[in-house]
N, C-alpha and C positions, 0 to 999 in steps of 0.2 A: 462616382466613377462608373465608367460602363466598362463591360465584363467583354469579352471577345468571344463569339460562340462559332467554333468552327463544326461547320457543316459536318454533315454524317458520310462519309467516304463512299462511294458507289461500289459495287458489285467488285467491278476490277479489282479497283483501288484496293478493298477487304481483301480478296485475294492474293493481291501480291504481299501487304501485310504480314498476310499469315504465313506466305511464302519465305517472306525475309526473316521472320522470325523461327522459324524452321531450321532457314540454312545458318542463322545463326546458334543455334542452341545445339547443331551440329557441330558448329565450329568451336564450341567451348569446350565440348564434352572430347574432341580430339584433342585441345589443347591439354585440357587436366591430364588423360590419358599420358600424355607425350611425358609431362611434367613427372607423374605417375611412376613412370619405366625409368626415369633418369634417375629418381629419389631409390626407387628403387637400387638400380644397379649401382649405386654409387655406397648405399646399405650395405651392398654385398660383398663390393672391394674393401671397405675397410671392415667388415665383421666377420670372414671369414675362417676359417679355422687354421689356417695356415701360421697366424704370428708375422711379425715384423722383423726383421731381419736384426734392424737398429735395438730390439728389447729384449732380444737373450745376450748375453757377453760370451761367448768361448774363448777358451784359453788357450793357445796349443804352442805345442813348442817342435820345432822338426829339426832333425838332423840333417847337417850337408855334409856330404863326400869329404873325403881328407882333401885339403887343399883349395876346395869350392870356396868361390867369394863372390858376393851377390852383385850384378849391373845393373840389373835395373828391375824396378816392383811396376806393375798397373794392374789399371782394371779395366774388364772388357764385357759391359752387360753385366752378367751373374757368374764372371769368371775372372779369377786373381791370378793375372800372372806375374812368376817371379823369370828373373835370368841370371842364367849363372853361368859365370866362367870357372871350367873345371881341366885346367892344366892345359889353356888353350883349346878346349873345344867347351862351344855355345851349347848348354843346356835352356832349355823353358821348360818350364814347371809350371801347371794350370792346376787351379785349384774349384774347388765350389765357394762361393762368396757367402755362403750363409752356411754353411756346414764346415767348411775349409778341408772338406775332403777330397783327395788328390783327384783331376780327373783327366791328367792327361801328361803325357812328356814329350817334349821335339829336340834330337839329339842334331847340331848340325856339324857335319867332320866336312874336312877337306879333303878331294878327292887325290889319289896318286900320281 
């Protein structure tokens, strides 16, 4: 068998070589880097100190107004809301979704 013997690269040739392999070894080391920050920040969101909403249970119980009976429950983001009809006029009741503490009330009346 014969062997294939490729010539020795010229001046240029070496140069750009060493060129390509430059801009390559730049391109990897941003790659890892990129990789890097995302393992990162992704480390951060789930190991932060905060807790997960889903892994504590609270328990609560709330009192309604004499007469209050509930229309309708949702959820809006990081906030529960409930609606209540209280003797003909629209109550909302906004809650915190991970504390379930009260954070707000929209009373709506009819105007004279």
């Amino acid at each position: 068998m014969t062997d294939t013997v490729a010539p020795e690269p010229t001046p240029e040739q070496a140069a750009l070589f060493a060129r390509v392999r430059r801009m390559m070894l730049i391109a990897g080391l941003t790659s890892a880097l990129a990789v890097a920050v995302v393992l990162i920040a992704v480390g951060y969101r789930l190991y932060r100190g905060e807790g997960s909403a889903t892994a504590a249970s609270t328990d609560m119980t709330a009192a309604l107004p004499k007469g209050a009976r509930i229309v309708s429950t949702g959820v809006a983001g990081d906030r529960l809301a409930v609606t209540l009809d209280i003797g003909g006029v629209t109550e909302i009741h906004t809650f915190d979704a991970k504390t379930l503490k009260p954070a707000g009330k929209l009373k709506f009346v009819i105007e004279p």
